[in-house]
Each structure stands twice: as structure tokens, then as C-alpha cells.
C-alpha positions as CSV (number, residue, x, y, z in Angstrom):
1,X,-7.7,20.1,-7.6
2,X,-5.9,18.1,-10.3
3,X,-2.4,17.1,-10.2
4,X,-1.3,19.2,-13.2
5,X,2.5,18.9,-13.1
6,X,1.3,14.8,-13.2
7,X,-0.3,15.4,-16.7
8,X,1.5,17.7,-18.1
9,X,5.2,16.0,-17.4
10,X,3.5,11.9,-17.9
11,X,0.1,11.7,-19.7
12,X,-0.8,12.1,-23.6
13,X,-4.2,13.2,-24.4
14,X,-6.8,11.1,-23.0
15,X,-10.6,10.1,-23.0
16,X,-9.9,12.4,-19.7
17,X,-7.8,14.7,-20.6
18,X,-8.3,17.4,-23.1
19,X,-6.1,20.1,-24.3
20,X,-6.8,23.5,-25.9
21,X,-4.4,25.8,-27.1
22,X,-6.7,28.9,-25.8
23,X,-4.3,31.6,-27.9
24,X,-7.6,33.5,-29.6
25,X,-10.1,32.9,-27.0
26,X,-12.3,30.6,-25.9
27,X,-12.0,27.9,-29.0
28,X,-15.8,26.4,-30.0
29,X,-14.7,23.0,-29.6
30,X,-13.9,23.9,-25.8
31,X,-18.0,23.6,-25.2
32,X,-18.5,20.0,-27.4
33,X,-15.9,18.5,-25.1
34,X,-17.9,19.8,-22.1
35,X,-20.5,18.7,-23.4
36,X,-19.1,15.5,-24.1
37,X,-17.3,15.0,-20.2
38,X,-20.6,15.8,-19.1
39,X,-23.1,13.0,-20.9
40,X,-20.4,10.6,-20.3
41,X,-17.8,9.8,-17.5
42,X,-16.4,13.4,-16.9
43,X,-13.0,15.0,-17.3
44,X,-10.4,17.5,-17.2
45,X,-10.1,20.5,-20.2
46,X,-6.9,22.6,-19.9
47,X,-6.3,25.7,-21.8
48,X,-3.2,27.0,-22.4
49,X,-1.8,23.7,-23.9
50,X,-1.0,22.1,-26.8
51,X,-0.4,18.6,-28.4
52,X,2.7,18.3,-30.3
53,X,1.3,16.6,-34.3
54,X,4.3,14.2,-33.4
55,X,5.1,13.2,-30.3
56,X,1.6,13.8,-28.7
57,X,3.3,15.1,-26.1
58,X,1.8,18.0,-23.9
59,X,3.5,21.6,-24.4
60,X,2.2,24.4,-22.1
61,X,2.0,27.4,-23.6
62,X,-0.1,29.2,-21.3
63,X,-3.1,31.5,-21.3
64,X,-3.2,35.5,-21.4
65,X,-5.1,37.7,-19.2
66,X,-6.9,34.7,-18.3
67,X,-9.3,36.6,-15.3
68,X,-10.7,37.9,-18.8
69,X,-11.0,34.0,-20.2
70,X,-12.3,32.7,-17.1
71,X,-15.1,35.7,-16.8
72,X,-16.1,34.4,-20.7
73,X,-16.3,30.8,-19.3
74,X,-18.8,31.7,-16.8
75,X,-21.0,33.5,-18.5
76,X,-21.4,30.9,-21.3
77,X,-21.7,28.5,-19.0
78,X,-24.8,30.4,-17.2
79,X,-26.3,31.5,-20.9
80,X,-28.9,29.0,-21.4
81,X,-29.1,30.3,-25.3
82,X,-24.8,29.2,-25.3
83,X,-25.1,26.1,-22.6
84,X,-28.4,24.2,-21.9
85,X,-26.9,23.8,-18.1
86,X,-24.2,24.7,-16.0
87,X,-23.1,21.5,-13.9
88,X,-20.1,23.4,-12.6
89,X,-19.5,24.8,-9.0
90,X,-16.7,27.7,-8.5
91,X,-13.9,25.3,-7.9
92,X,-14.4,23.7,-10.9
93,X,-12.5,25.9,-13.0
94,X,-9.3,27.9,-11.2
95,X,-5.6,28.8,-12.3
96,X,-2.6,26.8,-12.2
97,X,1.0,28.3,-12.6
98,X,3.7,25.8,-14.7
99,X,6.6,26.4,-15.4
100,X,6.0,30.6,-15.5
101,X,2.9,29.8,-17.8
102,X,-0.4,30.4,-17.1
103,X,-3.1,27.3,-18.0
104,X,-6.9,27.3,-17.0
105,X,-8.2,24.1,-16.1
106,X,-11.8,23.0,-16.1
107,X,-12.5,19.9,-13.5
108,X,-16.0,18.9,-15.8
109,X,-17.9,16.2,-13.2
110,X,-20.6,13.4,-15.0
111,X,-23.5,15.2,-15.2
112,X,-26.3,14.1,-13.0
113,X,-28.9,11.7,-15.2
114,X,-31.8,14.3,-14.5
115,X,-29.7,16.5,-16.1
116,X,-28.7,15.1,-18.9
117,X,-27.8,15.3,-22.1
118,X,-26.0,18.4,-21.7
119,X,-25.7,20.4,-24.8
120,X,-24.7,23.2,-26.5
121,X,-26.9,25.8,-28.1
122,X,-31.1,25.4,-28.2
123,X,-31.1,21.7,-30.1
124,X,-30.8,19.0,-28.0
125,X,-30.3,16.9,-31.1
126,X,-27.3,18.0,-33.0
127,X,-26.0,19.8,-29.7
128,X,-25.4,17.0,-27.3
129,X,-21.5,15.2,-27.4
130,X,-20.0,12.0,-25.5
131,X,-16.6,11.2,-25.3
132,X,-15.0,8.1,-27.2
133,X,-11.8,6.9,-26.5
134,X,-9.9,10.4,-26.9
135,X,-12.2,12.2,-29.4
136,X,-15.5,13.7,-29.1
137,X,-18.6,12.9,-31.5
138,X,-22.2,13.9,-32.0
139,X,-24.8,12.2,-30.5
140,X,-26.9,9.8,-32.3
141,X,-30.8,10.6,-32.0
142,X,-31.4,7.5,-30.2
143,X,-28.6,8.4,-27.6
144,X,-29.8,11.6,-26.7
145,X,-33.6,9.9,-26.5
146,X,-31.5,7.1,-24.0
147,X,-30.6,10.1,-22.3
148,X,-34.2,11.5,-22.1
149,X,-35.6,8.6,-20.9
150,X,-33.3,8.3,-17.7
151,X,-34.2,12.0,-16.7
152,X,-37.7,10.5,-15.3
153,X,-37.7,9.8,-12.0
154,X,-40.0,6.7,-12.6
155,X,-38.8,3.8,-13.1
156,X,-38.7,3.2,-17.0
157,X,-40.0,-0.1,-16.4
158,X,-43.7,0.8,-14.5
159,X,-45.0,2.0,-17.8
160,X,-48.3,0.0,-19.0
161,X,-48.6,-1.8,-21.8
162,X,-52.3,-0.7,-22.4
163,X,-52.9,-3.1,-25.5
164,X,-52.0,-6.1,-23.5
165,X,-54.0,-8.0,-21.4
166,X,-52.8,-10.2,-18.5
167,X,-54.1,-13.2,-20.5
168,X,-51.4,-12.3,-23.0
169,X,-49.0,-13.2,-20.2
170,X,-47.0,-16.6,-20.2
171,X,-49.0,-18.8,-17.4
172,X,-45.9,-21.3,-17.2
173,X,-43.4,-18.7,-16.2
174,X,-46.2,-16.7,-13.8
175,X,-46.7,-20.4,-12.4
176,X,-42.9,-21.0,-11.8
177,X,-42.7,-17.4,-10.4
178,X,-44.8,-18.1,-7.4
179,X,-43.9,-21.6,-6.6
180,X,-40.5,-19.9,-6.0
181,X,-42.5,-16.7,-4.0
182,X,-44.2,-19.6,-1.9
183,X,-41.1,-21.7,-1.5
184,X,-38.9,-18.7,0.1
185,X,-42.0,-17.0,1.9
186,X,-44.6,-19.8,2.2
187,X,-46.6,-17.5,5.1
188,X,-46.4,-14.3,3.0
189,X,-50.2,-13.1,2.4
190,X,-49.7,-12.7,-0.9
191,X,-49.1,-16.6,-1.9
192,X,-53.2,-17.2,-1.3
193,X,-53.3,-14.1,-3.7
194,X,-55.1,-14.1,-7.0
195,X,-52.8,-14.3,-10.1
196,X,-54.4,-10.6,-10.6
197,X,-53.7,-9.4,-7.5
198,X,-50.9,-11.3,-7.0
199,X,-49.6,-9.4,-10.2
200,X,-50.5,-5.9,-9.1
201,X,-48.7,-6.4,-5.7
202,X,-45.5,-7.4,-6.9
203,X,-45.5,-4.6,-9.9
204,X,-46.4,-6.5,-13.0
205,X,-49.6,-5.2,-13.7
206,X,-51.6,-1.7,-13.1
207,X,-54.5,-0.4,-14.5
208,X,-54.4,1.7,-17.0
209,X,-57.0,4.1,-18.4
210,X,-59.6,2.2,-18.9
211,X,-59.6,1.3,-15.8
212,X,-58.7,-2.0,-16.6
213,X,-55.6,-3.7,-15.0
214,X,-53.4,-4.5,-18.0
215,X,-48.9,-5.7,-17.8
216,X,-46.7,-2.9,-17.1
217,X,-43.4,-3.2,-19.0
218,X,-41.7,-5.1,-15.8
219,X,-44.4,-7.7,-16.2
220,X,-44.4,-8.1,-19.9
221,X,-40.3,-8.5,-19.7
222,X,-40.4,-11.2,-16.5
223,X,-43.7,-13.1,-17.9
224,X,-44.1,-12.4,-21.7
225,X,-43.4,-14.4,-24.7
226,X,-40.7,-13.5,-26.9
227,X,-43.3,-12.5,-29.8
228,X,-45.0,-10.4,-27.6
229,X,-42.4,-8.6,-25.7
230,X,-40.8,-8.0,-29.3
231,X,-44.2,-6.0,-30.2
232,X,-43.4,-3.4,-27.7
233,X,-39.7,-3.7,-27.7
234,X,-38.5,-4.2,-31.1
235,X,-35.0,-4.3,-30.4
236,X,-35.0,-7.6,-27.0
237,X,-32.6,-10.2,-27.4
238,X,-31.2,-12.1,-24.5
239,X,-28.3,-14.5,-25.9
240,X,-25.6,-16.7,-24.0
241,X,-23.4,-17.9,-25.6
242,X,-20.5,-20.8,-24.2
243,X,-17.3,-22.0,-25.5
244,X,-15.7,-24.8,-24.5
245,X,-12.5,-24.9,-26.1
246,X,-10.6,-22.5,-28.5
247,X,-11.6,-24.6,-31.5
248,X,-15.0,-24.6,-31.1
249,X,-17.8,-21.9,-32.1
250,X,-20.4,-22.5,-29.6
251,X,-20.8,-25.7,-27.3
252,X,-24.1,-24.3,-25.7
253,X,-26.5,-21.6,-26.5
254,X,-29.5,-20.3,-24.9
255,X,-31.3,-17.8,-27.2
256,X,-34.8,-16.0,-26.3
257,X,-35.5,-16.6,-30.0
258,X,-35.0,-20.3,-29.6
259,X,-38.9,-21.0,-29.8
260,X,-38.6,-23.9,-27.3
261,X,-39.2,-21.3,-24.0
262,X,-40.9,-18.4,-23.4
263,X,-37.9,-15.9,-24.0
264,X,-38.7,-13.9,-20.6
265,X,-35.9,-12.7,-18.5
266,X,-37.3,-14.8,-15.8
267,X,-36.8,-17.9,-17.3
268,X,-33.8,-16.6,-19.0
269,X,-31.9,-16.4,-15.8
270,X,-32.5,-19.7,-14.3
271,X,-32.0,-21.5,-17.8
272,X,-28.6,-19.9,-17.8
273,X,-27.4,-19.6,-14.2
274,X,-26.9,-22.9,-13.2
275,X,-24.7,-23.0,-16.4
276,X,-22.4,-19.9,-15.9
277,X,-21.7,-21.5,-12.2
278,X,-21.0,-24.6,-13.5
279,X,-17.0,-24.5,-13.5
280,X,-16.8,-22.6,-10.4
281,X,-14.6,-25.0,-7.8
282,X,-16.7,-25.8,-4.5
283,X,-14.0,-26.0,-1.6
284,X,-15.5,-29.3,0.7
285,X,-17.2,-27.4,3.7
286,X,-19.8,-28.3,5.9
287,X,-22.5,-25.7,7.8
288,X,-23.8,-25.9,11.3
289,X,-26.2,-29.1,10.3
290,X,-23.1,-31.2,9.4
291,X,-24.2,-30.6,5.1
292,X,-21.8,-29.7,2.3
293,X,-22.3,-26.4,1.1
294,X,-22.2,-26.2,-2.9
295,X,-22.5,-22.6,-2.7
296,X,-19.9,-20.2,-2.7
297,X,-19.3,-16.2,-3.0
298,X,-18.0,-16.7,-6.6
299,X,-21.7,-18.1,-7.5
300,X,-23.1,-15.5,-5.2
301,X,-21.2,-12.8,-7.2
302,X,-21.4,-14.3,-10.5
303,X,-25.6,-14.1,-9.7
304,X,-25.5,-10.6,-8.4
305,X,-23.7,-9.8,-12.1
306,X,-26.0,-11.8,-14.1
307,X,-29.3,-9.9,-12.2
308,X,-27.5,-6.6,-12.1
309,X,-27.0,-6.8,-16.5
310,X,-31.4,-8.0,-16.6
311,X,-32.0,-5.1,-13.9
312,X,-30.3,-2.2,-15.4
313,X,-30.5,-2.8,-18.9
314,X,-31.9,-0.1,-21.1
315,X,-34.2,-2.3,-23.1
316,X,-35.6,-0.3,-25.7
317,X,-31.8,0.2,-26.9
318,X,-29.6,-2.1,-29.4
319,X,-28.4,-5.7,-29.6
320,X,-29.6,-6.7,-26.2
321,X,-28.5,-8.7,-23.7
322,X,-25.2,-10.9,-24.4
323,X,-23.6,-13.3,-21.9
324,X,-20.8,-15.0,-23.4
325,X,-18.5,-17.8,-21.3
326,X,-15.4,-19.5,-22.1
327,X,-12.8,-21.1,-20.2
328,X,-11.1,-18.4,-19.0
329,X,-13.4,-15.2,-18.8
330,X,-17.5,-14.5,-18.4
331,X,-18.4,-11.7,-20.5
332,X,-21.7,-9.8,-19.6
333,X,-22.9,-6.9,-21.7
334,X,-26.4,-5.1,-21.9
335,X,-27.4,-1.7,-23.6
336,X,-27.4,1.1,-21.8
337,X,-25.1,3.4,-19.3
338,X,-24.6,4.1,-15.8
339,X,-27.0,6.5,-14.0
340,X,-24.4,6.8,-11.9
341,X,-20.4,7.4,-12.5
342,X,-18.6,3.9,-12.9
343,X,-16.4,4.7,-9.4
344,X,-19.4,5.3,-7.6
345,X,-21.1,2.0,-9.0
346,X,-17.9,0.0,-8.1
347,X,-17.6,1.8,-4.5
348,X,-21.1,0.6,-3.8
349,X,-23.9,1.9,-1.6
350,X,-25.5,4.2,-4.4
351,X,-28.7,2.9,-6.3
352,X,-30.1,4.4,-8.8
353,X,-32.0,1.4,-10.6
354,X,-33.2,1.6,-14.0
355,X,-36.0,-0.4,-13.6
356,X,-37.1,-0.4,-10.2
357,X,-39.8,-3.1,-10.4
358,X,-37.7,-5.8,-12.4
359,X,-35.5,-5.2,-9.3
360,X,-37.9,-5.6,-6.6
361,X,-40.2,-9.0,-9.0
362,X,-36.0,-10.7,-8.6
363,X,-35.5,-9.6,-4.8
364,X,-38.5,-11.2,-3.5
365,X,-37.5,-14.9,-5.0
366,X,-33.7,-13.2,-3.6
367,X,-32.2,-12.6,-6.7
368,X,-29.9,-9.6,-6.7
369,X,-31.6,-8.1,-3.6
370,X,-28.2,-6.5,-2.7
371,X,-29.5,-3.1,-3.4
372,X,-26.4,-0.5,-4.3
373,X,-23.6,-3.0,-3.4
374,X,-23.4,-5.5,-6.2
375,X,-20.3,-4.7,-7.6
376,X,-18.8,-3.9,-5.1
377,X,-19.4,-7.3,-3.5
378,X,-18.1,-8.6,-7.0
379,X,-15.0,-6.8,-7.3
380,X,-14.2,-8.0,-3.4
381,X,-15.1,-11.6,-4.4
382,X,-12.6,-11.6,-6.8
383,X,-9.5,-10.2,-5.1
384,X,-10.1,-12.1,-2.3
385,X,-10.2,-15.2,-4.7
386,X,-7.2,-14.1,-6.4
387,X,-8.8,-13.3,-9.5
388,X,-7.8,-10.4,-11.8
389,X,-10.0,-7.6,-11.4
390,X,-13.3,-7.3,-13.0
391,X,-13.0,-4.9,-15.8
392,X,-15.8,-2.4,-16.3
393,X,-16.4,-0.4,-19.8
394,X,-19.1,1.8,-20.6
395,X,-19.4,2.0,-24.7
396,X,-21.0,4.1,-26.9
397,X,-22.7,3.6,-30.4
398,X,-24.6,1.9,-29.2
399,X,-24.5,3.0,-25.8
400,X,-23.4,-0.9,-23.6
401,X,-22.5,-1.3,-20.2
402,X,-19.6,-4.5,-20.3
403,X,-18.1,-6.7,-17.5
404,X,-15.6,-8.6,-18.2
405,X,-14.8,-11.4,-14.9
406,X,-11.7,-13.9,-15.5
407,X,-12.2,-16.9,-13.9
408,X,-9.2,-18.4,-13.7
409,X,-6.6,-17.6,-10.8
410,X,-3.9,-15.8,-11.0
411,X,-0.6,-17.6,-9.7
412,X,1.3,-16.8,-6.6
413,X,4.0,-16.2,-8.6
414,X,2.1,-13.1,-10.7
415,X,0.4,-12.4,-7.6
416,X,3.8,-11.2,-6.1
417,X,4.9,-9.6,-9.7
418,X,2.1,-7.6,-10.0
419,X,2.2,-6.7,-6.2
420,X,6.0,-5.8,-6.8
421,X,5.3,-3.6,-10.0
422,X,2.9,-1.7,-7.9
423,X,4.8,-0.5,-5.3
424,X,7.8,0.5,-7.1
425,X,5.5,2.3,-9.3
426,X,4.3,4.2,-6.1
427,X,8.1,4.4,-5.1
428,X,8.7,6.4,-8.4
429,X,5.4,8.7,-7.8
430,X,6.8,9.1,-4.0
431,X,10.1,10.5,-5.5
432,X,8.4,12.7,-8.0
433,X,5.7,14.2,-5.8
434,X,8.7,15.3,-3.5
435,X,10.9,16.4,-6.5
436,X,8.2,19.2,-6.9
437,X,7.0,19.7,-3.6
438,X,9.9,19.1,-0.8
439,X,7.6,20.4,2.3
440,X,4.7,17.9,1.4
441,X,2.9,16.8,4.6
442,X,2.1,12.5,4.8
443,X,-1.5,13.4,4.8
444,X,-1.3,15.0,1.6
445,X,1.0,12.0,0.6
446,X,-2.0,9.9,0.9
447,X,-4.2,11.4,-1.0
448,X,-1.8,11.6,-3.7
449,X,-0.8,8.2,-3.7
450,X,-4.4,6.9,-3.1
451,X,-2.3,4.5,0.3
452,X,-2.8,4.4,3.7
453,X,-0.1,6.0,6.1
454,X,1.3,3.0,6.8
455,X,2.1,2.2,3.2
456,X,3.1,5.9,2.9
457,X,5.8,5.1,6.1
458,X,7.1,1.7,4.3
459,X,7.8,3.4,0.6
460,X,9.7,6.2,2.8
461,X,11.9,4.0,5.0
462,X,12.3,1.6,2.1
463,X,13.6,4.7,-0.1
464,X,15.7,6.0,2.9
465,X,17.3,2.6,3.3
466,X,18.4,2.4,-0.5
467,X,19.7,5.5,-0.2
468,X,17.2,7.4,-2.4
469,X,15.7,10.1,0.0
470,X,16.7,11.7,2.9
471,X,15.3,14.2,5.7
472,X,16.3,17.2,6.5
473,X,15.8,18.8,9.3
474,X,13.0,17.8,12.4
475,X,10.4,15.9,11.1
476,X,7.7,18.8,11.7
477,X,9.7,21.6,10.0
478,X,11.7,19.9,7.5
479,X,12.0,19.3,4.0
480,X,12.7,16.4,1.8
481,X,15.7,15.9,-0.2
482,X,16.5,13.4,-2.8
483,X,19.8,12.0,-3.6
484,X,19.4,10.3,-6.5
């Protein structure tokens, strides 16, 4: 359940947050922003409330007869004439008194990929909505096709490419493949393989229905040339792109259209790697055979990001694959979304890879092989490291997935700022959560500060000792009460 005094007494209208007034029924534009919460990142719809023209402010206004409302919700929501699916469970939509006003909220979840786009009346085409910064638009025919293509549950990538043969395939780049294969598992069966069964074994190839084995779109993408894979993919680009110093366009480029190499995402990623790690300090340490170790989990993240952009692109959508470096920040955006919601991505141990092959040609020469946990290993690196945290953004038109990792450390100084800001922003939460509920339990004090119970105990006894707060009565039965 959503803390509704929160967002109606501190929030504005938000890419989260939508607001219907509710006073003649069920308002049409209700269903695009479900629509639009579902196909992108979720959201909460109240009815009942307003946005002052001025202030943006949130007015509650409140709902009548809304048993009557929330009877017409439901049975919209299971029309498939009104609503192409339902996504909702019973607790998704419930009523909350404020101040003597009735409001309806709607808790709208990201829709599952198999069940997206989620739209509204019989056209999946001028029907289906995402959400954009605090507005909702149509999608684009190539969005909801996006969309379409991520219902299947095979991998988008083990499609063949039946007017290719594997001759059409870049022998250089297949050649440096299995050195690499044999170097990290020289007794593997496979490295006395043919390079057509070799192919077939790792996912690159399949026959198709002729009978004859021919790429599949994994193989064509790791092994290609960029002419070819251009054929079948009319929109691939991989570009990075580094900048030395402010004054400078670009001091080094790597483009797939350079014409020097093949412009494969195999050979993209080691002519580029070595190059995004370049900056990053090696501490002097030594392992158990007395040799300095050059590696560090800042290059092991910054590789998990680079592979995770190559693996879960979306490569039949727009303006490809840009890495762009400076001296502060490594930018790395590909096209495409999340076929999961961006908490679960960050929290790890959920996979849901795009293309499953490309994943598994990287993991056996151990690139990216941490299935389900790469950013969450990357956002760990960094606050161990005393970096600012990664920042994740999922665009639309065209749909991109963006990571943006600073690379330079924050101070000690900022460090204990930033950590100051935050707890007397929790401090001020503490106060207001008990200003509104004065028999609150610490459990529930948890949840809705998103702390542990210790922290919970510190803010308290910190508040206590300023004179803020104060208990009365035993600590089972009593109630808060704040003195200023």
C-alpha cells in the first residue's frame, strides 16, 4: 500500500504519480496512463485528486460512491474489447481516507514482457502508451513491434539468417574467437572441433530449412562483417567515443564503420576494453605467487557493463550502440528496454537475457558470465570505491537503456555531506511519519524508512536527545509525541 498522506502533502505529479480528478466517472485518459505504467516502469494513478494549473500542487477532492467507481474499474479492466489485459491483482486498487475525502488509488505494476504492450481497445497500434517524464504518449509502430518481439520466449538472437552462409563469416574474428576458447579451456572437446561444428556447439550456426547449417543472428553479430550484418540489421552501429580534455572533440574513436576491422561485437569489445580501463588506478598488490595484480573490481565491473550493453541490446532498434568516455564519467547506452523492472535489474539475481546466445558465445571466453548479478556487482563496486552511484535511465523515442558510471572519487569531505543530508532527511521523515501515525510500531518504521532497526533506534535517540520527540507511556503500549 502506498504512502498516500507522503504524496499528497510532498510530491507534484510525477513520471509515477498520476492524478485524476474522477468528478464524472472514470475519465478516458485514466486507461492511457495504465496503459502507459504498464509498458514502461509502473506507477500509481489516484482518483479523487487534482493538480492546481499553478502551483502543481496536489488538492484532494475525493471520489463519490466510489464502491460504484471501483466495480467500473474492474470490469474494464477484465473486458478484453475495453483492456487487452488485466495485470492487476485485488490489492492493486483499494480506498484511502484523507483528510474526510475519499481517493481511489490504482498501484499499476510493469507489466510482465510476455505480456506486453498493454493497450487499450482492439489495435495494438494506436492503443499502446509509455510514460515520459510526467506525460503519457502514443506508441510509435516500431515501439510496440520492440514490444512484440520480447513476448517470445526465444532468445531474439537464435533466429537464422537463411541467406547466409558460414563462408560469409569473418575467418579472422572466428580464428581469434577460439584461440581465446582454447587458451581458457585448452582440454575442452570442442577445441579439436570443426569450425562447423565448432559453430553449431557454441550457438552461431543452425540449420535452417534446407537443411543446410547457415549463421544464426548471434553468429552473424560476434563473427560478421559490418556490410553484412548491416544487410540484416539495417539500423547496427557500435561507436566509442573518448575525450580527453574539455577542449577537445574526440581524442580516440572506434567505429564499426571504420573499414579497418570487421565491425563485429566480438572484436568491438576487445578493441575498446582495454581502452575504457585504461585510467582506472591499480593499488600495488601482490597474489599468492608473489605477482602484481593489474586487475581490479573497477575493470571487473566496468567489463561486466560493457558486455551487459552487447548482450542485451535490442539490435534491430535505433542509433545503436554508444560508449562515450571522458575524464570524469563512462557513458554506455544501447537500444532497447528492460525485460525486467530497473529495481529488480539493480537488486540482481533475475535474468531475463535478451539474447541468450550472445550471452553464452562471451561466457565461455568469461566475459560477462555473471548471469543476473551484473549490476548489482557494479553498483557495489562503486560504493565501496567511493564513487557516486551509477545512474540508470531507461528512454523512450527511441526506446535506450543508459548507464552513466563517474569515475572519479568523491571526497571524504562530500562523503560525510552527503551522508549528513541523508540522515537528517530521514530525521524529518521519522517526525512526519509519527505526526500522522503516533502508535507506529519500529517494524513498520522500517519499512517506511527503507533502514535497518538499528538506524531506526539511532534517528530516535538522536531526536529524543535534541529534544524533538518524546515517549509516552511503556514502550509496548505507548504513543509518540513530538515537541517541536
Amino acid at each position: 500500500m502506498v504512502d498516500i498522506h507522503r504524496i499528497l502533502s510532498s510530491e507534484k505529479e510525477s513520471g509515477h504519480i498520476e492524478v485524476k480528478t474522477a468528478t464524472g466517472g472514470v475519465p478516458q485518459s485514466m486507461w492511457e496512463t495504465y496503459s502507459a505504467f504498464a509498458n514502461t516502469d509502473g506507477g500509481v494513478i489516484l482518483l479523487g485528486v487534482q493538480e492546481d494549473a499553478q502551483t502543481k500542487k496536489l488538492i484532494p477532492i475525493g471520489v463519490e460512491n466510489t464502491e460504484k467507481m471501483i466495480s467500473e474499474l474492474w470490469n474494464a479492466l477484465n473486458n478484453p474489447q475495453k483492456i487487452s489485459e488485466n495485470i492487476l491483482l485485488n490489492e492493486n486498487i483499494y480506498t484511502v481516507d484523507y483528510d474526510k475525502k475519499k481517493i481511489i488509488v490504482m498501484e499499476v505494476p510493469r507489466a510482465a514482457r510476455q505480456s506486453r504492450p498493454v493497450y487499450i481497445g482492439k489495435d495494438m497500434f494506436s492503443g499502446s502508451y509509455r510514460r515520459n517524464g510526467e506525460g503519457d504518449y502514443r506508441c510509435k509502430r516500431e515501439e510496440v513491434l520492440a514490444m512484440l518481439r520480447d513476448q517470445a520466449e526465444e532468445s531474439a538472437d537464435s533466429k537464422v539468417v537463411e541467406t547466409l552462409r558460414l563462408s560469409d563469416l569473418n575467418h579472422e574474428a572466428l580464428l581469434g574467437y577460439r584461440r581465446m576458447f582454447s587458451n581458457r579451456k585448452p582440454n575442452h572437446i570442442w577445441t579439436k572441433l570443426s569450425d562447423e561444428e565448432f559453430l553449431l556447439k557454441i550457438g552461431a550456426a543452425k540449420k535452417g530449412l534446407d537443411g543446410e547449417l547457415h549463421p544464426t543472428l548471434a553468429g552473424l553479430l560476434f563473427f560478421g562483417d559490418f556490410i553484412t550484418i548491416m544487410d540484416e540489421l539495417p539500423n547496427y552501429f557500435l561507436d566509442y567515443r573518448e575525450r580527453k580534455a574539455t577542449d577537445t572533440r574526440w581524442s580516440d574513436r572506434v567505429c564499426c564503420s571504420d573499414g579497418d576491422w570487421s565491425g563485429n561485437i566480438f572484436d568491438f569489445y576487445f578493441r575498446i576494453i582495454g581502452k575504457l580501463t585504461a585510467d582506472v588506478k591499480k593499488p600495488f598488490k601482490l597474489d599468492e605467487q608473489m605477482m602484481r595484480v593489474d586487475d581490479t573490481p573497477i575493470h571487473a565491473a566496468i567489463r561486466e557493463a560493457l558486455a551487459n550493453a552487447l548482450i542485451h541490446a535490442d539490435y534491430y532498434g535505433r542509433q545503436g550502440i554508444v560508449i562515450d568516455k571522458d575524464f570524469s564519467k563512462i557513458t554506455i547506452s544501447n537500444p532497447g528496454t528492460f525485460r525486467v523492472s530497473i529495481e529488480d535489474a539493480i537488486a540482481g539475481g533475475v535474468s531475463d537475457t535478451r539474447n541468450a546466445r550472445i550471452f553464452n558465445m562471451f561466457s565461455l571466453i568469461n566475459v560477462g558470465e555473471r548471469s543476473g548479478s551484473g549490476l548489482c556487482d557494479i553498483y557495489s563496486t562503486w560504493e565501496e570505491n567511493g564513487f557516486a552511484k551509477p545512474v540508470i535511465q531507461e528512454l523512450s523515442d527511441p526506446a535506450r537503456v543508459v548507464l552513466t558510471l563517474e569515475t572519479v572519487s568523491v571526497s571524504d569531505e562530500t562523503i560525510n555531506e552527503t551522508i549528513n543530508e541523508t540522515i537528517n532527511n530521514k530525521s524529518q521523515k521519522l517526525i512526519e511519519i509519527l505526526q500522522l501515525d503516533p502508535h507506529i510500531t519500529t517494524a513498520e518504521l522500517m519499512e517506511k524508512l527503507g533502514c535497518s532497526r538499528a538506524t531506526v533506534a539511532r534517528l530516535i535517540k538522536e531526536l529524543k536527545e535534541k529534544g524533538y520527540l518524546v515517549r509516552v507511556g511503556s514502550n509496548k503500549k505507548g504513543t509518540w509525541k513530538i515537541l517541536k
